[in-house]
C-alpha positions in Angstrom: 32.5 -42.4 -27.3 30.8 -40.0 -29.8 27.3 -40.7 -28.6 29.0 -39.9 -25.1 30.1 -36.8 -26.5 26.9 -35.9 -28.3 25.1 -36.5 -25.1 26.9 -34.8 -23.0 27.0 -32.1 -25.1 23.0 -32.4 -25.0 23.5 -31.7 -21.0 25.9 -29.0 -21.4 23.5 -27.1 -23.9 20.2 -27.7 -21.5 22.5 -26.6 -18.4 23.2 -23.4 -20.2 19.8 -22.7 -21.4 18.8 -23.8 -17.9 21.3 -20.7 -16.3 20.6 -18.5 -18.6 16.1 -18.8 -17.9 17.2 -18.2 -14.4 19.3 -15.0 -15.3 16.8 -13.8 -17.1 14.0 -14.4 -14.9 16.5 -12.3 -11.8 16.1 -9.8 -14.4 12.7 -9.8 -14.6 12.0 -9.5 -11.3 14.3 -6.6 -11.1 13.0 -4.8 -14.0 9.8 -5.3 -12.3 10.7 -3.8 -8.9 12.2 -1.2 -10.4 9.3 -0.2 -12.5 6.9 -0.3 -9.1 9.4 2.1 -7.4 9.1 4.2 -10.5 5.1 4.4 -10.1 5.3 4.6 -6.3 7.4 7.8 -6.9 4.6 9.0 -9.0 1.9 8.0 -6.3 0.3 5.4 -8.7 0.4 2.8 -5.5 -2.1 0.8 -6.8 0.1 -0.3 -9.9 3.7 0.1 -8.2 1.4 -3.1 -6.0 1.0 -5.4 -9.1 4.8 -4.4 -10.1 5.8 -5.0 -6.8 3.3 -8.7 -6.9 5.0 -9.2 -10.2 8.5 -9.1 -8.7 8.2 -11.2 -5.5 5.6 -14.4 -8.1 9.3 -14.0 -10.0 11.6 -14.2 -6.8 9.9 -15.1 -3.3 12.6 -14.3 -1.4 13.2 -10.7 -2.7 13.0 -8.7 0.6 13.2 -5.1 -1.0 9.9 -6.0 -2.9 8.1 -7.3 0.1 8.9 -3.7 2.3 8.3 -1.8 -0.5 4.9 -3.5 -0.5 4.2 -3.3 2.7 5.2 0.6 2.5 2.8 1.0 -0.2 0.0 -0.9 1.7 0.3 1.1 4.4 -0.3 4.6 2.7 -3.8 2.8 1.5 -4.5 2.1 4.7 -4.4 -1.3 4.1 -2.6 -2.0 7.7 -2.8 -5.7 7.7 -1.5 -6.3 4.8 1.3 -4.3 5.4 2.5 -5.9 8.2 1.8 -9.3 6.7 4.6 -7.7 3.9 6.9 -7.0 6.5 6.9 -10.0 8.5 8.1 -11.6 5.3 10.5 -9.3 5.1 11.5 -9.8 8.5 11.8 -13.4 7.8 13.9 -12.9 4.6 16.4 -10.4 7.1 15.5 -9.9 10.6 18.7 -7.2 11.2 17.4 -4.7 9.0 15.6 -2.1 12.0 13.1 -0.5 9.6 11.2 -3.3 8.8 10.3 -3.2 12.7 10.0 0.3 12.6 7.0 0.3 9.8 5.4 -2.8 10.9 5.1 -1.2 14.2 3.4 1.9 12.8 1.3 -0.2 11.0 0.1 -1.7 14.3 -0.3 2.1 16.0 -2.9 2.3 13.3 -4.9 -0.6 13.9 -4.2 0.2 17.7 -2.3 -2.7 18.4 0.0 -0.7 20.6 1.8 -2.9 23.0 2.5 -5.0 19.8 3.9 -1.8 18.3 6.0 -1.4 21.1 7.7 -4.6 21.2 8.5 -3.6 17.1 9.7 0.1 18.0 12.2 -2.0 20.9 13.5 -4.3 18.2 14.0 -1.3 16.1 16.0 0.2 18.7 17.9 -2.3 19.4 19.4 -2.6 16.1 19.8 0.8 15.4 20.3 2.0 19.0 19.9 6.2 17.9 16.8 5.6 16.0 15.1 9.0 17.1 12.1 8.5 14.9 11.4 5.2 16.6 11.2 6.7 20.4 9.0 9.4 19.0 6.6 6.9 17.1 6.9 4.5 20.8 6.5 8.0 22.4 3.2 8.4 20.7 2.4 4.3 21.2 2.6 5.1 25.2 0.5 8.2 24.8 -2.1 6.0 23.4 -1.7 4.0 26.2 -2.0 6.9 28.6 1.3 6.3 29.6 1.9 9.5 29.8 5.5 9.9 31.9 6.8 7.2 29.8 5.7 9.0 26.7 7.4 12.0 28.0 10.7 9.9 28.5 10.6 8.8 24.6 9.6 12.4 22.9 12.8 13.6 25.5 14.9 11.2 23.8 13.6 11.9 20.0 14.5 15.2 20.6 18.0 14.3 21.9 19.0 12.7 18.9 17.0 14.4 16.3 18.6 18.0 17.7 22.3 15.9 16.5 21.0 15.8 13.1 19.3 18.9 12.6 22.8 20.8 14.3 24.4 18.8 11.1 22.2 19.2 8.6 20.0 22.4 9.0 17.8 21.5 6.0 16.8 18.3 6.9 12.7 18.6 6.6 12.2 15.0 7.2 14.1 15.7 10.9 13.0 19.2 11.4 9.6 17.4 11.2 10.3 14.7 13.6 11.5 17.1 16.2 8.7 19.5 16.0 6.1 16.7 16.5 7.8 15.5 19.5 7.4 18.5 21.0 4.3 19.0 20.2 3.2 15.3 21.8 5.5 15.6 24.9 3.3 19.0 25.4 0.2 17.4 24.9 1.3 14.4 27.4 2.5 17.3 29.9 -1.1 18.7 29.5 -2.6 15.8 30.6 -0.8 15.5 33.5 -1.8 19.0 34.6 1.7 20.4 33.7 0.3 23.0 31.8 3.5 25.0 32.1 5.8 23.0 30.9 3.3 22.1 28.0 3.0 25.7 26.9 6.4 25.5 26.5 6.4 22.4 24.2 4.1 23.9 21.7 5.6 26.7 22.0 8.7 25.2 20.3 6.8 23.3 17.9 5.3 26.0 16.4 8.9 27.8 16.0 9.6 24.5 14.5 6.5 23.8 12.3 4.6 27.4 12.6 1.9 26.4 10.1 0.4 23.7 12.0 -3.0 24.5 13.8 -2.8 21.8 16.1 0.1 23.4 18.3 -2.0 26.9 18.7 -5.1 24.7 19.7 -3.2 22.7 22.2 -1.8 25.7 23.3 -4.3 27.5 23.5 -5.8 24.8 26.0 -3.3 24.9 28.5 -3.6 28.1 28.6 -7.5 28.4 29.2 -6.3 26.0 32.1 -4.4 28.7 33.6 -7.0 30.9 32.8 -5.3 32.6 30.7 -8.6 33.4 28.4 -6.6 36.2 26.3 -3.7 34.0 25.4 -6.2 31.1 24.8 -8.2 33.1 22.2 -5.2 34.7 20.4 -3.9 30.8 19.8 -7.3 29.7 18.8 -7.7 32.4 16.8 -4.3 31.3 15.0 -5.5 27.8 14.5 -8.7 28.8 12.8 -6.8 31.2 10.4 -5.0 28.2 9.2 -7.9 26.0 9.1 -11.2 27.9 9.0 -13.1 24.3 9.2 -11.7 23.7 12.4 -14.6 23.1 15.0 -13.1 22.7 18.3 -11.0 25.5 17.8 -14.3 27.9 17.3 -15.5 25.7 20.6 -13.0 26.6 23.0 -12.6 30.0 22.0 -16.6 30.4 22.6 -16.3 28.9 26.1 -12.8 31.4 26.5 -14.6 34.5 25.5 -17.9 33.6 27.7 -15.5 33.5 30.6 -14.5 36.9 29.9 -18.0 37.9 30.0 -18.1 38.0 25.8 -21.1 36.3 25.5 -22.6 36.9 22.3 -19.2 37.2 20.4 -19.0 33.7 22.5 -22.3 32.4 21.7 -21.4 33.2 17.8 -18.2 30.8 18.1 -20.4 27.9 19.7 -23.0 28.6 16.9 -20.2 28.1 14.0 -18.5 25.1 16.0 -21.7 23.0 15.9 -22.4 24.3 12.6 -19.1 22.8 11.6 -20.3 19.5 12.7 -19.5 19.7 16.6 -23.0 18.5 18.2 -21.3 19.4 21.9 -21.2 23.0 20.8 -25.2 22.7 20.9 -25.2 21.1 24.8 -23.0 24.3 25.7 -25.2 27.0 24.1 -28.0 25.5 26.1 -26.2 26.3 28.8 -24.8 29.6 28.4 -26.5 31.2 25.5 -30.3 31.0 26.5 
């Protein structure tokens, strides 16, 4: 009986010892996710990755290391590895709607957009008011030059994004959401000749967002469409005073002020656009400059 004893106190000791490794290598793999979220807050992707490797050698099935991964991945441009991260992810928990929602950006990026799609609808169907998902589909569908149904989603992102900024007036991460859905659904509405209603859109993004030169460029196209040269060259104007590199911007408001009959104040603009890099400015001043 005492050998039974001793033997099975043997077991009882390697059982414990066996527990207590396991504990400590949870541990580990949480002191090691914890230390690449640490790094990934100070930018350092690149070693928040090996923490984040680290973590998921330790545990395989820890699903917060794989989409944190797979976040990090992503802001490397590193797009297929990122959605390699979050289909394990997705694997390890399939209800959790971001995991669709960045693996379906991931696609946009590598144009994969009707794969992106069938992610932003997954999205959506767990987490059925996910306004940043319809913008993000919005833009997939745009890509796709599905223009009205593009329309449809930047609509919808606004709907529920409006909810949260009427809640939370401060909420940058919303405010910016809502001002780029405007700014795509007016962009979409440009290209469908509704150069109105696009006006309109950009109009409100820039309220929204009034630092970004994109809106004033778009803007200013719609309303060279109208013929609107004026208006055109006033928004121009604005985008090349926030960025002074900006090429097309000097374009268009060369080919604005030659239809007002500004031609060497218009010939100057094409000059500076192709001097910025924009060959088409040359083709143009061939045509009107000579």
């Amino acid at each position: 009986m005492l050998l039974n004893h001793n033997i099975m106190k043997k077991i009882f000791l390697l059982m414990t010892l066996l527990l207590m490794t396991y504990a400590g290598f949870s541990q580990t793999a949480e002191e090691c996710f914890n230390k690449g979220i640490d790094k990934s807050i100070l930018n350092d992707y690149s070693g928040a990755i090996v923490d984040f490797n680290k973590a998921i050698e330790i545990n395989p099935e820890y699903e917060n290391a794989f989409y944190w991964r797979g976040d990090l991945k992503s802001k490397l441009k590193d797009y297929s590895g990122a959605i390699a991260d979050y289909n394990k992810a997705i694997d390890i928990n399939p209800m959790v709607a971001s995991y669709y929602y960045f693996r379906a950006k991931a696609k946009n990026n590598l144009k994969d957009y009707t794969g992106a799609i069938v992610d932003f609808n997954k999205a959506m169907e767990i987490y059925p008011e996910f306004a940043e998902a319809y913008s993000e589909r919005g833009i997939a569908k745009f890509c796709l030059k599905d223009y009205y149904g593009a329309i449809a989603d930047f609509t919808k992102a606004i709907e529920f994004i409006s909810i949260v900024i009427s809640i939370s007036a401060d909420n940058y991460q919303a405010i910016a959401v809502y001002g780029g859905a405007y700014s795509f659904r007016g962009m979409a509405k440009s290209n469908l000749e509704d150069y109105t209603g696009a006006i309109a859109d950009f109009t409100k993004a820039i309220e929204v967002y009034p630092e970004i030169e994109n809106s004033y460029y778009y803007r200013g196209d719609s309303k060279s469409n109208l013929k609107d040269y004026y208006g055109a060259i006033a928004d121009y104007t604005k985008a090349i005073e926030i960025n002074p590199k900006y090429a097309a911007a000097y374009k268009n408001r060369g080919l604005a002020k030659l239809e007002l009959g500004q031609k060497e104040n218009g010939c100057l603009d094409l000059s500076k656009a192709g001097e910025l890099g924009y060959t088409e400015a040359y083709d143009a001043i061939q045509k009107y400059c000579q």
